[in-house]
N, C-alpha and C positions, 0 to 999 in steps of 0.2 A: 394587569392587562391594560392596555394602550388601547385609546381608540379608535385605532383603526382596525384593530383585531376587535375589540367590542361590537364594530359598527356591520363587523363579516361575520358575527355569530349567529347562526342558525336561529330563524324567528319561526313559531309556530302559524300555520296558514290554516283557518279554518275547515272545515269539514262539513259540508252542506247535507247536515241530516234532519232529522226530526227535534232533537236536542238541541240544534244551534240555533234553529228555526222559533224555538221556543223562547230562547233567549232575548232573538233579535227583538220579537213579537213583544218581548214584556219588557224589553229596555223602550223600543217605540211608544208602547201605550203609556208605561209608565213613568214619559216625558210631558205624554200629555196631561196626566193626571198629576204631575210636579205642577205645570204650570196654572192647571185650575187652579189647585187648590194653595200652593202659595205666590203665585202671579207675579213672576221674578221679572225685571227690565221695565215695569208698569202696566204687562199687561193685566187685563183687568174689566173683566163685563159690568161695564158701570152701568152701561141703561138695561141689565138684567134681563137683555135679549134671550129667550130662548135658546134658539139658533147658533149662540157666540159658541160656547161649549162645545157643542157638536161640530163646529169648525175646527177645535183648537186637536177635537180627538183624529178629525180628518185628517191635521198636519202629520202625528202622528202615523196614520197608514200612511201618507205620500211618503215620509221617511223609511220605513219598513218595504215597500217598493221600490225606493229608487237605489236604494242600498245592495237589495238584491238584484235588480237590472244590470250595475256597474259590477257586480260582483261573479254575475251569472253571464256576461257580457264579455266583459274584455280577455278573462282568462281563455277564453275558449276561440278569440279572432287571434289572440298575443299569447301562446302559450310558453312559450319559449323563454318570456320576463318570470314565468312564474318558478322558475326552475333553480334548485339550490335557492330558496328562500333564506334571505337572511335580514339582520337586524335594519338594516340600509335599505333596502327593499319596503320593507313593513312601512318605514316611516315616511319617503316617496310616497306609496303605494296609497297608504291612509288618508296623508296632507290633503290626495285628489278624492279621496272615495269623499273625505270633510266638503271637500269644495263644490263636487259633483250634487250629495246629496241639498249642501246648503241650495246651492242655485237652484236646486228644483224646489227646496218650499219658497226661494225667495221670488220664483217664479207663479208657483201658487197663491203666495201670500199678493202678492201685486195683481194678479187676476183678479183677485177677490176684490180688494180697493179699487178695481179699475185701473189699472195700472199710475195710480195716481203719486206713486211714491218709487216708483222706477229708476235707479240712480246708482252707482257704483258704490257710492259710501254706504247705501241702506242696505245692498249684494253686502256687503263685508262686513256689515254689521249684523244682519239675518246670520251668516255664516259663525262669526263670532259667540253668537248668544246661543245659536245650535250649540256648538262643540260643545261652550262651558255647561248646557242643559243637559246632553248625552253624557258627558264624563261625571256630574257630579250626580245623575241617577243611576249609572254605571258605579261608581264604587260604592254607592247602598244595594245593588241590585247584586252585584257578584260578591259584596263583601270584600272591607279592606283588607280582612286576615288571611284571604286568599290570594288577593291581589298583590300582597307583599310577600308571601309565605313561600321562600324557596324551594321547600319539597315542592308544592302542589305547583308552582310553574313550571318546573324539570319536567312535569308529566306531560304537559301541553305540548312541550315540545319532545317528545319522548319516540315519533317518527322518525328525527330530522337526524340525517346523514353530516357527520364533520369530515374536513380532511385533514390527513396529518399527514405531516410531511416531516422526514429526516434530514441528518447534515448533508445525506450525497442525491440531494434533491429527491428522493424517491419520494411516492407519498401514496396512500391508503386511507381509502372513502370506508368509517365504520358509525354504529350508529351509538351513540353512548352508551342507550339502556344494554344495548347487547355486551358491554364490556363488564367483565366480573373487578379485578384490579389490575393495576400497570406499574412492574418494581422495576426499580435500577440495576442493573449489572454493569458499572465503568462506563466504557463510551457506548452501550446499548440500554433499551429499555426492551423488555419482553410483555406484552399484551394477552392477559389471560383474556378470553370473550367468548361470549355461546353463538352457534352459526347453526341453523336449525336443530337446537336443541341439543346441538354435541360440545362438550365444550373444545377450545381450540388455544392456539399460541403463535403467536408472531414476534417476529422479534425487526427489531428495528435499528440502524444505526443512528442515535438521539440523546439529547442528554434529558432525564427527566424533567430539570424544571422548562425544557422547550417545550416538549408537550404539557407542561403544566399550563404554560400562557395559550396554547389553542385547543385545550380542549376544556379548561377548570374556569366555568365562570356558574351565573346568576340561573342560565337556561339549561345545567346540567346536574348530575345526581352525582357526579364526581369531585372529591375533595381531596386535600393533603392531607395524611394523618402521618406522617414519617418522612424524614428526608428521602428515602428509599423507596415512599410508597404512594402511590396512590389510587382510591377504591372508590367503587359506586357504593355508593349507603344502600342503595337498595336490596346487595347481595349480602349486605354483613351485619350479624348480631355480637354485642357484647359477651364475651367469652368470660374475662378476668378484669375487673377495675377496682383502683382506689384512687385517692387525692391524685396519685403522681403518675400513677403507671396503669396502661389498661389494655389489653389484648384481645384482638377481633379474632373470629370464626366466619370463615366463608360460609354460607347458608349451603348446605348439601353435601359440601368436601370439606375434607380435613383440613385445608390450609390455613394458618395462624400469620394473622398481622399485627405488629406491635405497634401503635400509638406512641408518639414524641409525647412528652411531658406538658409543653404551650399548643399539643391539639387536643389533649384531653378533657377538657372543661367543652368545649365543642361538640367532638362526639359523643362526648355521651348526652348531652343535649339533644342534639340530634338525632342519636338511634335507643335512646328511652321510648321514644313518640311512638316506634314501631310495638306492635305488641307481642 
């Protein structure tokens, strides 16, 4: 995949529930409590002020608020940017949410001094020290093996609507998890997929590996197991395997997909995890 098709793949957009609320809550606090307790950039309560602490966990809530202002804010005056989310979008969209939230503690932080350190380079360096303190209490707080762990990101994004498009320009908005597999027939592919609960079939004028490159990346549950084939792991259990050869079962229906030889070491990696 190329990146310009990487940079239009579908990005998960949060979901303002109880759950993400708790997240945001304990990535906040537990930025503040990074910086008590190992005092990264220098800071550091040398005259063992009371007070300092309780400032630092303040920053903390100012961050956790201003996050959700911009978040609860814009989508709702701009709704129209937030539509078809995708990977290009997210990283726009974040770079300001970084910049937004920075200015408001670099904002905070200067009130507190008296705005005695007020300056552009100090704005970009507050900003700076934010990001790197959010992301590296962010991957102890969500865990790396999640964070890298391609099943468990396919599911974040597991909402998100793709398009595909054929050679006679037609094209068809579907959402991955609902696709069962996708084989080749010559110059068509047929799309097996479930449409409330029934399964269904389309067929498409495409050559497989076109839709391989817009629909098979990192944010989906879809792979190649066959020149002829390819399935969402979430619908298929291992049927038959050895060293060389291994044959999937569609979860529910009779239908048999055979495994290539160089994607076998893969899948079955992959759908062992399943129990």
């Amino acid at each position: 995949m190329n990146l310009q098709n990487l940079l239009k793949t579908p990005f998960p957009r949060p979901r303002w529930n109880k759950k993400n609320l708790f997240w945001l809550s304990l990535i906040g606090m537990s930025c503040s409590l990074f910086i008590i307790l190992f005092k990264p950039f220098g800071i550091e309560n040398v005259n063992k002020q009371w007070f300092y602490d309780l400032v630092i966990v303040s920053m903390g809530i100012v961050f956790i608020a201003s996050y959700l202002f911009i978040e609860g804010l814009i989508p709702k005056l701009l709704p129209g940017l937030f539509k078809n989310w995708s990977l290009w979008k997210a990283i726009l969209w974040y770079t300001l949410v970084m910049l937004f939230t920075g200015g408001i503690l670099f904002l905070y932080k200067s009130f507190l001094a008296g705005f005695s350190d007020f300056t552009i380079s100090e704005y970009f360096f507050v900003i700076g020290r934010t990001a790197l303190i959010i992301l590296t209490v962010s991957f102890f707080s969500l865990g790396l093996y999640q964070y890298f762990n391609r099943k468990a990101f396919s599911t974040l994004a597991a909402n998100q609507e793709f398009t595909l498009s054929s050679t006679q320009g037609t094209s068809i908005r579907i959402n991955p998890k609902d696709i069962l597999y996708i084989s080749s027939d010559d110059n068509y592919v047929d799309i097996h997929y479930l449409k409330d609960g029934q399964r269904k079939k389309e067929v498409m004028r495409a050559s497989l590996k076109s839709i391989e490159a817009q629909l098979v990346n990192a944010m989906t549950p879809m792979y190649r197991c066959h020149r002829g084939y390819l399935i969402n792991a979430e619908h298929f259990s291992i049927q038959k395997s050895s060293s060389r050869n291994m044959l999937l079962s569609l979860k529910g229906y009779e239908d048999e997909v055979p495994v290539s030889r160089q994607y076998v070491a893969d899948l079955k990696k992959l759908l062992s995890i399943d129990p």
